[in-house]
C-alpha positions as CSV (number, residue, x, y, z in Angstrom):
1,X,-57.6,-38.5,-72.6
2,X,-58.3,-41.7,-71.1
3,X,-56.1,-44.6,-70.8
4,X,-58.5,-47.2,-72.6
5,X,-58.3,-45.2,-75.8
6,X,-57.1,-47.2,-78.5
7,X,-55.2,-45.7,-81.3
8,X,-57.0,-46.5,-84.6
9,X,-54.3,-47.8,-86.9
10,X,-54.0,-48.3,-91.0
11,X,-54.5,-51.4,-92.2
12,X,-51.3,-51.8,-94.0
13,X,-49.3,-50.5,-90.9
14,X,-46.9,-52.6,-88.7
15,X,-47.0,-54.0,-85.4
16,X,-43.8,-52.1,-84.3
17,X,-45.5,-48.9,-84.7
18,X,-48.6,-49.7,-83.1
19,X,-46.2,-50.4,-80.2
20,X,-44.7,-47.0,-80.3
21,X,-47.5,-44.9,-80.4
22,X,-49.5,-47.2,-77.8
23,X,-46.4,-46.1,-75.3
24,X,-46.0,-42.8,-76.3
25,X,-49.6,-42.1,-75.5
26,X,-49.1,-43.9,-72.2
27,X,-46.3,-42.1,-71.1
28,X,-48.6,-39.1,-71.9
29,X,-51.1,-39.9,-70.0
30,X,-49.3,-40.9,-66.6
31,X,-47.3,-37.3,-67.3
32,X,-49.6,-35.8,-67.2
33,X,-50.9,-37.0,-64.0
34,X,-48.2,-36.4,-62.4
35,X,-47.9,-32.9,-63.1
36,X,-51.1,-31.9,-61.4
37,X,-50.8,-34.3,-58.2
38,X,-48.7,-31.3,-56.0
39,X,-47.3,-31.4,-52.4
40,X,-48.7,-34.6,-50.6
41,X,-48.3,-32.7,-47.4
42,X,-50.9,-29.9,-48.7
43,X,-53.2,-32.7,-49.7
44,X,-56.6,-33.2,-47.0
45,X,-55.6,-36.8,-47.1
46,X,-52.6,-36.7,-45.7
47,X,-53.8,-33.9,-42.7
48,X,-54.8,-36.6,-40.3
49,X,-51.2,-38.4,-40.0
50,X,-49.5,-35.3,-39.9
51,X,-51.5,-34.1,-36.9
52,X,-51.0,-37.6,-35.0
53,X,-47.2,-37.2,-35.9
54,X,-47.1,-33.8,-34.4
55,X,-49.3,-34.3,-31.1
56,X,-46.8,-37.4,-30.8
57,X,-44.1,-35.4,-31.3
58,X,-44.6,-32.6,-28.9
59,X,-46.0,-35.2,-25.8
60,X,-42.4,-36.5,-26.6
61,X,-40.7,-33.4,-26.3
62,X,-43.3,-32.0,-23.6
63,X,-42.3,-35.4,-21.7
64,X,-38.4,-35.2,-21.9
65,X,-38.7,-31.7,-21.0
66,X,-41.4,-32.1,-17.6
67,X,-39.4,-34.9,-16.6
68,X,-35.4,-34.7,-17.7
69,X,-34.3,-31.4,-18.8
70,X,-36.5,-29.3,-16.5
71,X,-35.2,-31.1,-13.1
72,X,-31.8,-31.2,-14.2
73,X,-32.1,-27.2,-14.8
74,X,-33.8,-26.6,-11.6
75,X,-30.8,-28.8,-9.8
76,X,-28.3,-27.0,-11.8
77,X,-30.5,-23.4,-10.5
78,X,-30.7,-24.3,-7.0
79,X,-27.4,-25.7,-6.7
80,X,-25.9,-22.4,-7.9
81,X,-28.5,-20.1,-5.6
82,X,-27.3,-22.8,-2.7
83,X,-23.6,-22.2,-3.8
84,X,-24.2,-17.9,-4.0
85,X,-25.7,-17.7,-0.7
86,X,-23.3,-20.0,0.9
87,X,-20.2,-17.8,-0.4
88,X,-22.6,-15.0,1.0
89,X,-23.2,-16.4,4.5
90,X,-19.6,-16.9,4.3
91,X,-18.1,-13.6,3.1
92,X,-20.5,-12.1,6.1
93,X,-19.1,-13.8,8.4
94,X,-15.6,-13.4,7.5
95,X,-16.5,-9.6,7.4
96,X,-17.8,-10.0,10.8
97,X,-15.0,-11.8,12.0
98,X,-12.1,-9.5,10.5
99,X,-14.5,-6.1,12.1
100,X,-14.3,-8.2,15.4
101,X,-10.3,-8.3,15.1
102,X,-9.8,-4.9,14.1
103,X,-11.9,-4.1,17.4
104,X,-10.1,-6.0,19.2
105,X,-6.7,-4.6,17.7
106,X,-7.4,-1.3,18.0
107,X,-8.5,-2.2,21.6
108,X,-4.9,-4.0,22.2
109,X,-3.3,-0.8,20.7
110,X,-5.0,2.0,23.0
111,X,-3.9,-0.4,25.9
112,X,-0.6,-0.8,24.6
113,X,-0.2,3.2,24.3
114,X,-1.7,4.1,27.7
115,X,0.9,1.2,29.1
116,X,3.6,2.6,27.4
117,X,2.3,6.4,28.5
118,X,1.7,5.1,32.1
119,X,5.3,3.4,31.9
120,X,7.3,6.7,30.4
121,X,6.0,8.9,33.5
122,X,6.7,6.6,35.8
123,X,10.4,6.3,34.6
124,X,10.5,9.8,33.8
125,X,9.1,10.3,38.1
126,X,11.5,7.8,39.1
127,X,14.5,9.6,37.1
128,X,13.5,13.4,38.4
129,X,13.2,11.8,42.1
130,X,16.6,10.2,41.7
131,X,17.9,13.2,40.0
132,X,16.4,15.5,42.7
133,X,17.8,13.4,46.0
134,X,21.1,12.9,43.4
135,X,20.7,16.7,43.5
136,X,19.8,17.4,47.1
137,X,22.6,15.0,48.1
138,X,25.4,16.6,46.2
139,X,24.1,20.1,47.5
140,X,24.2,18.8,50.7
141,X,27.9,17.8,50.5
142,X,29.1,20.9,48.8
143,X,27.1,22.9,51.3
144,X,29.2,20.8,54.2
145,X,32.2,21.7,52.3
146,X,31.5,25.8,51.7
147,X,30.8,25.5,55.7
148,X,34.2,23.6,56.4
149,X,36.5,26.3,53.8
150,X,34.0,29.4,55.6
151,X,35.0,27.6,59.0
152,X,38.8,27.5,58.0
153,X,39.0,30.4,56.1
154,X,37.6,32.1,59.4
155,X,40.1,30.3,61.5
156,X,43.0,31.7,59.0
157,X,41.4,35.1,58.9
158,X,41.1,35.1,62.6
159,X,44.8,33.7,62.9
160,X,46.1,35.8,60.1
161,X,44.4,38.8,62.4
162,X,46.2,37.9,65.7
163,X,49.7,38.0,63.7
164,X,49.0,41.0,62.2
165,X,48.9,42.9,65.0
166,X,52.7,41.2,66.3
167,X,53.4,41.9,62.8
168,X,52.7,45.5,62.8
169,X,54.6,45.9,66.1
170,X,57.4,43.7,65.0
171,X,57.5,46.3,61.9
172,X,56.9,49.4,64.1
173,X,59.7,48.2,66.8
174,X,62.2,48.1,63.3
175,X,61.3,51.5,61.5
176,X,61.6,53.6,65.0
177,X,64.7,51.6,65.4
178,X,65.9,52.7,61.7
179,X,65.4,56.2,61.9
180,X,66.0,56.8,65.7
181,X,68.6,54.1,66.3
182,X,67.1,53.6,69.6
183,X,64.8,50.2,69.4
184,X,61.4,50.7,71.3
185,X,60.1,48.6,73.9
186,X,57.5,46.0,72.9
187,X,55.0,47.8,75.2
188,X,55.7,50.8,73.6
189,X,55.3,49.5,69.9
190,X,52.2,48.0,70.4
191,X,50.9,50.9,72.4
192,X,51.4,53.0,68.9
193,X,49.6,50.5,66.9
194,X,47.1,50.5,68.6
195,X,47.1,53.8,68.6
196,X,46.9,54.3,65.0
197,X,44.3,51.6,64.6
């Protein structure tokens, strides 16, 4: 249907009806082309600006990527690998440092224990060499001391001796004189000791 068509109307009709139906048919005919028209982005027509749009687009994108986001991540990447094998460098040397100390204590300990062993035998030579003179000394005196009581006790014995033998002819002298009545003569009592030793 075309939009030139002109409806044929009666003679005796009216002009307000000639109105209607000329819009009605109108109406039809842009409806209908409508309908049929579709997506304008499927349309060939149309292709050519949505390609420039796109290749705009992405040369955006590509740009803001090449030349913001990109350097910023590779900053953000090599700051961090920077930061990692700092705290690396630095957790080696800290571990190389706290080996060297343990050395070195360890060494400091072993010279501490063969000071203290080197100071415990010489106390423990000085006390046996003090106990042992302490020793010798004291033996020394009470050997003096056994020789002086051996030296008197020889004196008494000796002494003791010589009056035992006055003794015994003291005690002779009285028992003769008991049982005889008659006392001997001092000659004569210590000849009979003497005798009978």
């Amino acid at each position: 249907m075309t939009l030139n068509a002109q409806p044929v109307l009666p003679e005796d009709a009216t002009a307000p009806v000639a109105i209607e139906d000329t819009h009605a048919t109108t109406e039809a005919a842009h409806g209908g082309e409508h309908e049929s028209g579709g997506l304008p982005q499927f349309e060939f027509q149309h292709w050519l600006g949505q390609i420039v749009y796109l290749i705009f687009l992405f040369a955006v994108l590509y740009f803001l990527i090449a030349k913001v986001f990109a350097p910023r991540m590779r900053r953000v990447f090599d700051e961090r690998e920077q930061t990692i094998n700092t705290a690396i460098a630095t957790a080696r040397q800290v571990q190389a440092e706290a080996a060297g100390q343990a050395e070195a204590a360890k060494a400091e300990v072993e010279a501490a224990r063969a000071s203290s062993r080197a100071t415990a035998a010489a106390a423990k030579a000085r006390v046996t060499e003090e106990a042992n003179t302490r020793a010798a000394a004291e033996e020394a005196v009470v050997n003096a001391r056994i020789a002086e009581a051996e030296t008197a006790i020889g004196k008494t014995r000796d002494a003791a001796m010589a009056n035992v033998g006055a003794i015994a002819t003291d005690t002779a002298a009285a028992i003769v004189d008991r049982l005889t009545g008659k006392a001997p003569t001092a000659a004569e009592a210590a000849a009979a000791v003497k005798g009978a030793a």
